[in-house]
C-alpha positions in Angstrom: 15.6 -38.0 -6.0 16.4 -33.9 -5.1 13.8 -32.3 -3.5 11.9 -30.5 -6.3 11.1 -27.8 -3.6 14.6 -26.9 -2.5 16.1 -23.9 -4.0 19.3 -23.8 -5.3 19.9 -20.8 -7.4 19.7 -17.2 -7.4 18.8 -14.9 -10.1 19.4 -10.8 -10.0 16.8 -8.6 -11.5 18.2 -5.4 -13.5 18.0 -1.8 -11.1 14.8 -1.0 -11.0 13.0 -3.8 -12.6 11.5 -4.8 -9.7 8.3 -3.4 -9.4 6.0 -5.9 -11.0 6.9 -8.3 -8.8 6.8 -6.3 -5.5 2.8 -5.6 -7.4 3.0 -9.5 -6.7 2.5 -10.0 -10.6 4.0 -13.4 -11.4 5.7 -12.8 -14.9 9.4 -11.8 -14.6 10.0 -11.6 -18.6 14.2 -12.3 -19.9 15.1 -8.4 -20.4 14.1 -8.1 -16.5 16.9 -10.2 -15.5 20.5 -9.2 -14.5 22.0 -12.3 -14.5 21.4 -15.7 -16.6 19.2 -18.3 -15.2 21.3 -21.4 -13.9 21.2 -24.6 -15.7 19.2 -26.9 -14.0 18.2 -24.8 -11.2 14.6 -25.3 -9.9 13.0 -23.4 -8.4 15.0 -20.4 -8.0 15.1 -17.7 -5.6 14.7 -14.2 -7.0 16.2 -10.9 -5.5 15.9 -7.5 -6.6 19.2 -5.5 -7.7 20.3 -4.5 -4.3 19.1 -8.3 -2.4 15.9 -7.4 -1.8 14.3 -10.9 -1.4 11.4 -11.0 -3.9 10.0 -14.6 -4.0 10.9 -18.2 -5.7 9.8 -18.7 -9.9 10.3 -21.4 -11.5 11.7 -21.3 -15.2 9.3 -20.5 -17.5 8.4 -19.4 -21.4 9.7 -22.5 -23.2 12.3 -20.4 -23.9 10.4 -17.4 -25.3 10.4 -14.1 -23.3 8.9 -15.4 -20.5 11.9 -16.0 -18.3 9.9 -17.0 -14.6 6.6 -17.4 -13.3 6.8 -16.5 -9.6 5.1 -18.8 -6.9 6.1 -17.0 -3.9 6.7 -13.1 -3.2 8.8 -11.6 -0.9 9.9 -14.3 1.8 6.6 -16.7 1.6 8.1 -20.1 1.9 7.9 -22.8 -1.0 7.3 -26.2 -0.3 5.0 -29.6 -0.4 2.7 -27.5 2.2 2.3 -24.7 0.1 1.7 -26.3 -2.8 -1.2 -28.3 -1.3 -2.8 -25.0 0.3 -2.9 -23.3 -2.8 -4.5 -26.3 -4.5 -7.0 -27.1 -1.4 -7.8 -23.2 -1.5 -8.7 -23.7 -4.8 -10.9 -26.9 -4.3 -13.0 -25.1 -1.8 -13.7 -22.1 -3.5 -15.1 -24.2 -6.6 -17.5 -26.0 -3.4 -18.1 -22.6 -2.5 -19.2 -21.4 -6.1 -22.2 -23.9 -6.3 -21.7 -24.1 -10.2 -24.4 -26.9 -10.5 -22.1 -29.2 -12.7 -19.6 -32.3 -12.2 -17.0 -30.9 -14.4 -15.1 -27.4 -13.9 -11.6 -25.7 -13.6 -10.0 -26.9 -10.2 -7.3 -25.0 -10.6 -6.5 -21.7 -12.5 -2.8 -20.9 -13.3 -2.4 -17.5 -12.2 -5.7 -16.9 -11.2 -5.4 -19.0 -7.9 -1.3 -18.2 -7.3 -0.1 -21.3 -9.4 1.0 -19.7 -12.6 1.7 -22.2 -15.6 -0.3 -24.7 -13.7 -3.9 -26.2 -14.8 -6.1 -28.9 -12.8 -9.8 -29.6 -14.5 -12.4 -31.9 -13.3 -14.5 -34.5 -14.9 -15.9 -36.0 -12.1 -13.6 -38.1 -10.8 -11.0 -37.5 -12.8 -8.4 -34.9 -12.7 -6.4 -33.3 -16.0 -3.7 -31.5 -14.9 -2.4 -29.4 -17.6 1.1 -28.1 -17.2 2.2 -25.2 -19.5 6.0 -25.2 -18.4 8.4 -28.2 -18.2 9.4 -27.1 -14.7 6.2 -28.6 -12.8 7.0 -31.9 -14.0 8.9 -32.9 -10.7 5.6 -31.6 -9.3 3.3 -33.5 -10.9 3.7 -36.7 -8.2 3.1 -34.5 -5.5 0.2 -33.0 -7.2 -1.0 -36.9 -8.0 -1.0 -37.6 -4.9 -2.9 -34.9 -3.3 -5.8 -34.6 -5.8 -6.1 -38.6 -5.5 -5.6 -39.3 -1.5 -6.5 -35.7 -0.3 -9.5 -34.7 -2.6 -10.5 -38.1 -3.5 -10.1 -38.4 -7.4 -10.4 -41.6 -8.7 -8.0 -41.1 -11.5 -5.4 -38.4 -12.3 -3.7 -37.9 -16.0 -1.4 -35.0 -17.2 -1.8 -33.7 -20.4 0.9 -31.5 -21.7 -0.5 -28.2 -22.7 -1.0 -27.7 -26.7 -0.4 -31.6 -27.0 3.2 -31.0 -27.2 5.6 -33.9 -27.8 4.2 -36.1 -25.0 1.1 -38.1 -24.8 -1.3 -37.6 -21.9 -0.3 -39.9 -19.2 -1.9 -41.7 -15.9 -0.4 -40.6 -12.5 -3.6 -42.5 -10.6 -6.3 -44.6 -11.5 -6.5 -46.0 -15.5 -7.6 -44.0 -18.9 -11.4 -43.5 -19.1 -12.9 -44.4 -21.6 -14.4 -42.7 -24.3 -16.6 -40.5 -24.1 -16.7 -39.4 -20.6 -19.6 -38.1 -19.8 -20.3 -34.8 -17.4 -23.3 -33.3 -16.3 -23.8 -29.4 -16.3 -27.3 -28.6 -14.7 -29.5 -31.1 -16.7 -27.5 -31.4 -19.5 -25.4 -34.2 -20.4 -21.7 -33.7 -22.5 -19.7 -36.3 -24.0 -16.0 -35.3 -23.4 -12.5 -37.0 -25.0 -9.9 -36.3 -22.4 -7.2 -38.0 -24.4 -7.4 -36.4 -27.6 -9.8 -33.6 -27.1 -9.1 -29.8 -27.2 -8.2 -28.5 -24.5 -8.5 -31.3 -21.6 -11.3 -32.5 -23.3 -14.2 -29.9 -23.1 -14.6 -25.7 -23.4 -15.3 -25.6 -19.2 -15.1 -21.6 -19.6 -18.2 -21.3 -21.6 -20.5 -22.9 -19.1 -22.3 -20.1 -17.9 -22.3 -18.9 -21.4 -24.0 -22.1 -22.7 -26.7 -21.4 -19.4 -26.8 -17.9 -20.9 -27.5 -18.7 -24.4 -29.9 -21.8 -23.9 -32.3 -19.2 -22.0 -32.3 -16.9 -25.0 -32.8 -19.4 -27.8 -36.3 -20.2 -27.3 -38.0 -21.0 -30.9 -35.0 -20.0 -32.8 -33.0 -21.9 -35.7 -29.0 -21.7 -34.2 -25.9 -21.7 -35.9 -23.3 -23.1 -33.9 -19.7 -22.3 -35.5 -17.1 -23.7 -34.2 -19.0 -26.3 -32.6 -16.8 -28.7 -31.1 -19.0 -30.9 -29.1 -22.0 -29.4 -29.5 -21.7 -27.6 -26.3 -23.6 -24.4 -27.4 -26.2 -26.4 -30.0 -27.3 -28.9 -27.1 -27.8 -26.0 -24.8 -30.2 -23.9 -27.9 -32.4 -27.0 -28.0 -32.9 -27.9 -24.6 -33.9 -24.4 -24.1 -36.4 -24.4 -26.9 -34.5 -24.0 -30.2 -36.3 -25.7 -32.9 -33.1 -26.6 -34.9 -29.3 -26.0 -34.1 -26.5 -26.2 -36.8 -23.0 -27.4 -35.9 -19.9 -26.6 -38.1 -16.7 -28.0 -37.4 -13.9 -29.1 -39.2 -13.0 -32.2 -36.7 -15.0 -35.3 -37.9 -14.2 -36.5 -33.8 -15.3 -33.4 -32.5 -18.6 -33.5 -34.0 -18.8 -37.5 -33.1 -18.9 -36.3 -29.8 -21.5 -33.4 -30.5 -24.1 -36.6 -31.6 -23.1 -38.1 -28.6 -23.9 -34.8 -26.2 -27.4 -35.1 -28.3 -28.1 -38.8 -27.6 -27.6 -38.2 -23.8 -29.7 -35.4 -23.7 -32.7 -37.1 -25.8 -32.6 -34.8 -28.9 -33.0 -36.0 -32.2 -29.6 -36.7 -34.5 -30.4 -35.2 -37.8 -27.2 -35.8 -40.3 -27.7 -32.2 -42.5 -26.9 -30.3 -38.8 -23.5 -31.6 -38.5 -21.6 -29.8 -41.1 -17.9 -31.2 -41.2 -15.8 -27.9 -43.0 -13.6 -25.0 -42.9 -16.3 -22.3 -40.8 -14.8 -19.9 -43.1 -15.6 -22.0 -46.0 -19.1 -23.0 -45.2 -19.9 -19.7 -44.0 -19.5 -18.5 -47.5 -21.6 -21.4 -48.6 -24.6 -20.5 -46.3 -24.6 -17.1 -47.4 -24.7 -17.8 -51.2 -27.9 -20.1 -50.4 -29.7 -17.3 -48.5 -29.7 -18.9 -45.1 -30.6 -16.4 -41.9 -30.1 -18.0 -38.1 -32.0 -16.6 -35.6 -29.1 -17.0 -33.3 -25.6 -17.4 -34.8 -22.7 -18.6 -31.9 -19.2 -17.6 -33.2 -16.4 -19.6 -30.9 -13.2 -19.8 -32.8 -10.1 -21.4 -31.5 -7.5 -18.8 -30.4 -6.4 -16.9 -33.8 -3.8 -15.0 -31.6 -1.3 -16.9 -29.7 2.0 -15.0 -30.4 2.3 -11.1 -30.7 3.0 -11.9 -34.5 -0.1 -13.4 -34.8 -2.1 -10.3 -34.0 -2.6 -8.4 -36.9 -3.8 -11.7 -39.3 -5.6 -13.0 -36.4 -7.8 -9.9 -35.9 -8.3 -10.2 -39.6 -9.6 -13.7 -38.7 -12.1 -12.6 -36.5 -13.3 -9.6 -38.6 -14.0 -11.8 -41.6 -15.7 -14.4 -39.6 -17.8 -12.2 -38.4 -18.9 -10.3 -41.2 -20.1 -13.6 -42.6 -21.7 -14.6 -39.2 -23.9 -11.2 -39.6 -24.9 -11.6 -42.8 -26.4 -15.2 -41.7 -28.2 -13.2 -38.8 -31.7 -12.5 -39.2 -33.0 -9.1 -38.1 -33.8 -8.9 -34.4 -31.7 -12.1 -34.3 -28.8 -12.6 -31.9 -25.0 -12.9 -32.5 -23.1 -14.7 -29.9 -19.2 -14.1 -30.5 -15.8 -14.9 -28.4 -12.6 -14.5 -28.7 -10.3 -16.7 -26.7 -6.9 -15.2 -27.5 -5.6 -13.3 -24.5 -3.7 -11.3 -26.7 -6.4 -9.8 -28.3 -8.1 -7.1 -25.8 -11.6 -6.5 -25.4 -11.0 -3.0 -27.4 -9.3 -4.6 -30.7 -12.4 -7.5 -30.2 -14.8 -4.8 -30.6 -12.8 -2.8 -33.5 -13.1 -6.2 -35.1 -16.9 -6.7 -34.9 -17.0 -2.8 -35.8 -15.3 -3.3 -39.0 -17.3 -6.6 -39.8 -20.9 -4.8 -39.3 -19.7 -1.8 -41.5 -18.6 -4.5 -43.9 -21.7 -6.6 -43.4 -24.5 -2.8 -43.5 -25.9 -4.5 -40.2 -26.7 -2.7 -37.5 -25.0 -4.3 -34.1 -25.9 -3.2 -30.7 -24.0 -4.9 -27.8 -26.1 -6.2 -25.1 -23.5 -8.1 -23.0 -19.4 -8.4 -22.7 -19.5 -12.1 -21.0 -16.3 -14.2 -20.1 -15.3 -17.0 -18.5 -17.4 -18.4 -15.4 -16.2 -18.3 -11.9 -14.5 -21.6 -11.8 -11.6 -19.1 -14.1 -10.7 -16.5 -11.3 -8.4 -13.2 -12.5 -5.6 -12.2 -10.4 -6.3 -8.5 -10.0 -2.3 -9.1 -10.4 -2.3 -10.0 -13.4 -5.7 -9.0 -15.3 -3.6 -9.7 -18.7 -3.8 -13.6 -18.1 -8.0 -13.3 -18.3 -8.5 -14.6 -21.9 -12.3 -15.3 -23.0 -14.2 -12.4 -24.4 -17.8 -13.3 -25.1 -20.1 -10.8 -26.5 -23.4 -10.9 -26.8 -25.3 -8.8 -29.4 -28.4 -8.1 -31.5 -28.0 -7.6 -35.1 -30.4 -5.3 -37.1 
């Protein structure tokens, strides 16, 4: 087998398109380039117009715009030791963090220097999540260094938006299901296999933390729900009743699961299996009011054609998720689509409270926890926006 770290092509950037990466951001997009990307070629050195040296990419964008993601800039060498310093840098700044929880993002994509690349934990077992097709010939090197270097029990790969290819096992055997993680005292049942995401929303833990502290005596809706995440965190921090909607019969399986663990009491009428935007309507027409309402849609935005419908999305669920607020109550809303910037997010949730005649007074712009670094390099990869606000 060829070494997957040997270089053995060279691409030319147009005059003057250069910059970005000498700002060591790591997305070199198709119109940047000068000449055609070799077939086959991985990784691939990268020069600017007149030679300048400018780092190794490997192919990226699935054959959209994105043409590389850089892993090296300027003359930083790219090999097996490289690879396992980023990873290992990344290990021990999640010891460093202290999060208080068994399960968190290992590994970042951009945000710690390996773009298109995701590693989560689950105790003992590492997802890696690839986003391009050029890490595959990386992912045995990768096996073998979360498994005999950091000690992981079992490693799988799970190709990122469940494309084509089932999730495999580099190390170790499929667990079964559901896993179950800890995050402070709390219990979460997780699907690793056929979950979303790798299994379980790791960027709203601090959120969860945030929101379990606030809910206190209150009745929660919890849109969106998933596995419960946000609803287990409301009633073991005093909620007296938490709602889930989702429209996954599995994903709210695991939400009864999450309540089992944690000793609450399964009560059939607050799992609601439905379209949000459908029962939403429904709550509204029978006069229900939450003292805390959670809003954590799936990413409406994942293409630049998605934008304007997707920020239609978010305005209409909103307006409905006001109009279930009671007054004084709180209205906890995210958007994950890194498309959509913090700006449009609010113009949203502007439109939706002039819609709605509530008043809506911002008291926090959250995001993801710390286990989700942003390159200063590249601030447009930070995705979660996660507002809390009080609705009058």
């Amino acid at each position: 087998m060829s070494d997957p770290f040997a270089c053995t092509g060279t691409v030319s950037l147009k005059p003057g398109r250069e910059a970005s990466v000498l700002r060591r951001h790591p997305w070199v997009y198709r119109g940047a380039l000068a000449t055609p990307l070799p077939a086959g070629c991985l990784p691939l050195r990268v020069q600017a117009a007149n030679g300048r040296p400018l780092g190794v990419a490997l192919p990226g964008g699935s054959g959209g715009s994105l043409a590389l993601r850089m892993v090296t800039f300027g003359r930083e060498g790219w090999d097996e030791a490289a690879l396992a310093a980023l990873v290992r840098r990344a290990a021990a700044l999640r010891d460093r963090l202290a999060l208080d929880a068994d399960a968190y993002r290992l590994v970042h994509a951009e945000g710690d220097g390996l773009s298109g690349l995701v590693i989560d934990r689950y105790g003992e077992v590492a997802v890696v999540e690839p986003y391009e097709a050029a890490w595959e010939p990386y992912l045995e090197a990768i096996a073998s260094l979360l498994a005999d270097g950091l000690g992981f029990s079992t490693v799988l790969v799970r190709p990122a938006g469940r494309a084509a290819r089932p999730v495999r096992v580099l190390r170790g055997h499929m667990p079964e299901v559901p896993l179950v993680i800890r995050e402070g005292r709390l219990r979460f049942a997780v699907d690793v296999e056929a979950g979303q995401k790798t299994g379980f929303f790791l960027d709203q833990r601090e959120n969860r933390r945030r929101l379990g502290a606030l809910a206190g005596g209150a009745e929660v809706l919890n849109l969106f729900s998933y596995s419960g995440g946000f609803a287990v965190a409301a009633l073991a921090g005093g909620a007296v009743r938490a709602v889930n909607v989702d429209a996954s019969a599995a994903a709210l399986s695991l939400a009864r699961h999450a309540y089992e663990l944690n000793g609450l009491e399964v009560r059939e009428p607050d799992f609601i299996e439905g379209d949000a935007f459908r029962v939403v309507r429904d709550l509204v027409a029978a006069g229900q009011r939450y003292g805390v309402v959670v809003v954590d849609p799936p990413a409406f935005v994942k293409r630049r054609g998605d934008l304007e419908g997707g920020l239609r999305g978010y305005r209409d669920i909103n307006l409905h998720a006001l109009r279930l607020t009671a007054p004084g109550g709180l209205l906890f809303t995210c958007s994950c689509s890194a498309l959509v910037s913090e700006q449009q997010f609010g113009q949203a949730l502007l439109g939706a409270a002039l819609d709605a005649g509530r008043g809506l007074r911002v008291l926090e712009r959250r995001g993801a926890g710390p286990d989700h670094p942003v390159s200063a390099f590249c601030g447009e990869a930070e995705h979660l926006k996660a507002w809390l606000c009080t609705v009058d």
